[in-house]
C-alpha angles and dihedrals in degrees: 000000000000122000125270130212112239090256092058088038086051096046089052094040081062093045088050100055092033088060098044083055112037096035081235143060132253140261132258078238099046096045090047097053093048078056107028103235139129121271090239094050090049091049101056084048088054084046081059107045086047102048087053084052101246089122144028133203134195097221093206095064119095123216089010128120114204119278113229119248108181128138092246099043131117098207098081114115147207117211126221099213126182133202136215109192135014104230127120086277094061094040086054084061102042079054091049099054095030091138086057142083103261131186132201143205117172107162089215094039138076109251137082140000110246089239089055100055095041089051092046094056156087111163107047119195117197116209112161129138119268102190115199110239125264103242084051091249098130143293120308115232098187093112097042093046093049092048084044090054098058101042095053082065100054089044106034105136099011136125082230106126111223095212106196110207102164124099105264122164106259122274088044097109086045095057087042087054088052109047078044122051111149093059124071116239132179128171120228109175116203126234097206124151100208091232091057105023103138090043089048087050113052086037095045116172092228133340118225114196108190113198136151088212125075102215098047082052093054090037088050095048098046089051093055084036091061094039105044101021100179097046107108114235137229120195105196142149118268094258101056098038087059091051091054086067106050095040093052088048096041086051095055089044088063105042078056096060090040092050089053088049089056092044090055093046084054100060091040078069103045091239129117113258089207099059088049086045093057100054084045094056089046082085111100089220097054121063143216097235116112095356091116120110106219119205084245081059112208118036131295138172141086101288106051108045105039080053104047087045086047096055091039097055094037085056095047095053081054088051097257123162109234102185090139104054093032083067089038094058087035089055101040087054084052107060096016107113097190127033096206095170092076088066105048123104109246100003092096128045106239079058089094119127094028111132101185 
């Protein structure tokens, strides 16, 4: 480590004990105030503590300060986490915070008592299924609203943060928040593929954390700072964090179904499509991800179309025209040759009660 002036010793002294109290670092502002000085001035003392690596920041994270990560310092913490929910989802975050003390709950599976790992934790994630309905009119949230329920009750007053990870239609944190004040609540959807769910977690792309407080945002972002320090950071509300989720997985849907038209256009004209592929993604602007024809041709599987049927039904109670997705699920049936997510424990609805 190189050496520091005092009033660079002094500044991460304060970020030090701000953050082993407040589970979170302070702001430019914050810091500026406690030494009157001006935020600019503040901020070309944080650029130096960080580029002789006494601190570290996630650049994508707004209102925090970085969080130190040096081999003497106090401030390094482990992490009580608790999980809702057993799935590929809540394995991805068992994986994630391995080096730390982690909790389960999973109603079909051997582990913890839900009070226990209420009362064991600070940090809840909540990753549990939300099928779509069978008659394609929306998820159905029974089995999230009535986990909700009951861990409002074990955490009711507390500083304990409720982390929904699972897909809800956005404005459902929001409602929980309202029927549930006295409980914190954020939303931090998961970008996961299903093959590769532990490696996508722990090198996502981005993390959105999606809060109405401020300090569950900050705390929120500190613990993933300190655990992915390279993954940049969104601070959001609920809803829009929720939204984040269902647009990303209704675009590559429909990439999906694009990518098979033009497949099909292709062999109308006696001509390979990936070869054709391969000169189109050579645009800088277009790119390689869910380009690919399978033999079962369209998209299955448990993720996109319970979310693409969840938004679309959510837009058309607001009075939304769908015509997009509308063609993207008709045409998907159409050339779907099998339809996999019937099949599927807990993406439909009568799946209930399937403990696969």
């Amino acid at each position: 480590m190189l050496g520091i002036t005092p009033k660079q010793k002094q500044i991460l002294d304060f970020i030090e004990e701000y953050y082993r109290n407040n589970q979170f670092s302070p702001t430019l502002e914050e810091i500026a105030k406690k030494f009157k000085r001006s935020v600019p001035t503040i901020h070309q003392y944080i650029k130096s503590l960080i580029d002789k690596g006494r601190l570290q920041q996630n650049s994508g994270a707004r209102g925090i300060m970085p969080v130190t990560q040096s081999a003497n310092t106090k401030t390094k913490r482990s992490f009580r986490i608790g999980i809702i929910g057993y799935g590929f989802v809540g394995q991805a975050v068992e994986y994630g915070f391995s080096n730390h003390e982690v909790h389960i709950y999973d109603k079909y599976k051997d582990f913890e008592s839900l009070p226990e790992v209420a009362g064991n934790s600070d940090y809840i994630f909540v990753c549990l299924p939300t099928p779509i309905r069978e008659d394609e009119s929306g998820i159905d949230l029974s089995i999230m609203d009535e986990s909700i329920h009951d861990l409002a009750k074990l955490t009711k007053g507390t500083d304990k943060i409720i982390l929904i990870k699972s897909t809800v239609v956005p404005g459902t944190t929001m409602g929980y928040i309202n029927k549930y004040p006295k409980n914190l609540f954020c939303f931090n959807p998961e970008f996961l593929r299903e093959a590769s769910f532990l490696q996508d977690f722990v090198n996502t792309d981005r993390l959105v954390i999606g809060a109405t407080n401020d300090q569950v945002s900050r705390r929120v972002s500190a613990m993933y700072q300190a655990v992915l320090p390279l993954a940049p950071i969104f601070q959001t509300d609920p809803t829009s964090a929720e939204m984040v989720k269902y647009m990303a997985n209704c675009f590559l849907a429909t990439k999906v179904i694009f990518a098979n038209e033009m497949c099909e256009i292709c062999e109308k004209l006696g001509i390979k499509y990936e070869e054709v592929k391969k000169m189109v993604v050579a645009d800088k602007r277009i790119l390689d991800g869910h380009l690919d024809i399978t033999t079962l041709r369209g998209f299955g599987g448990k993720c996109f179309p319970k979310d693409l049927l969840a938004l679309r039904a959510m837009a058309k109670s607001k009075g939304v025209d769908t015509k997009i997705l509308d063609a993207v699920w008709g045409k998907n049936l159409k050339v779907r040759k099998v339809k996999d997510w019937e099949e599927i424990p807990f993406a439909v609805s009568p799946s209930f009660g399937n403990r696969s």
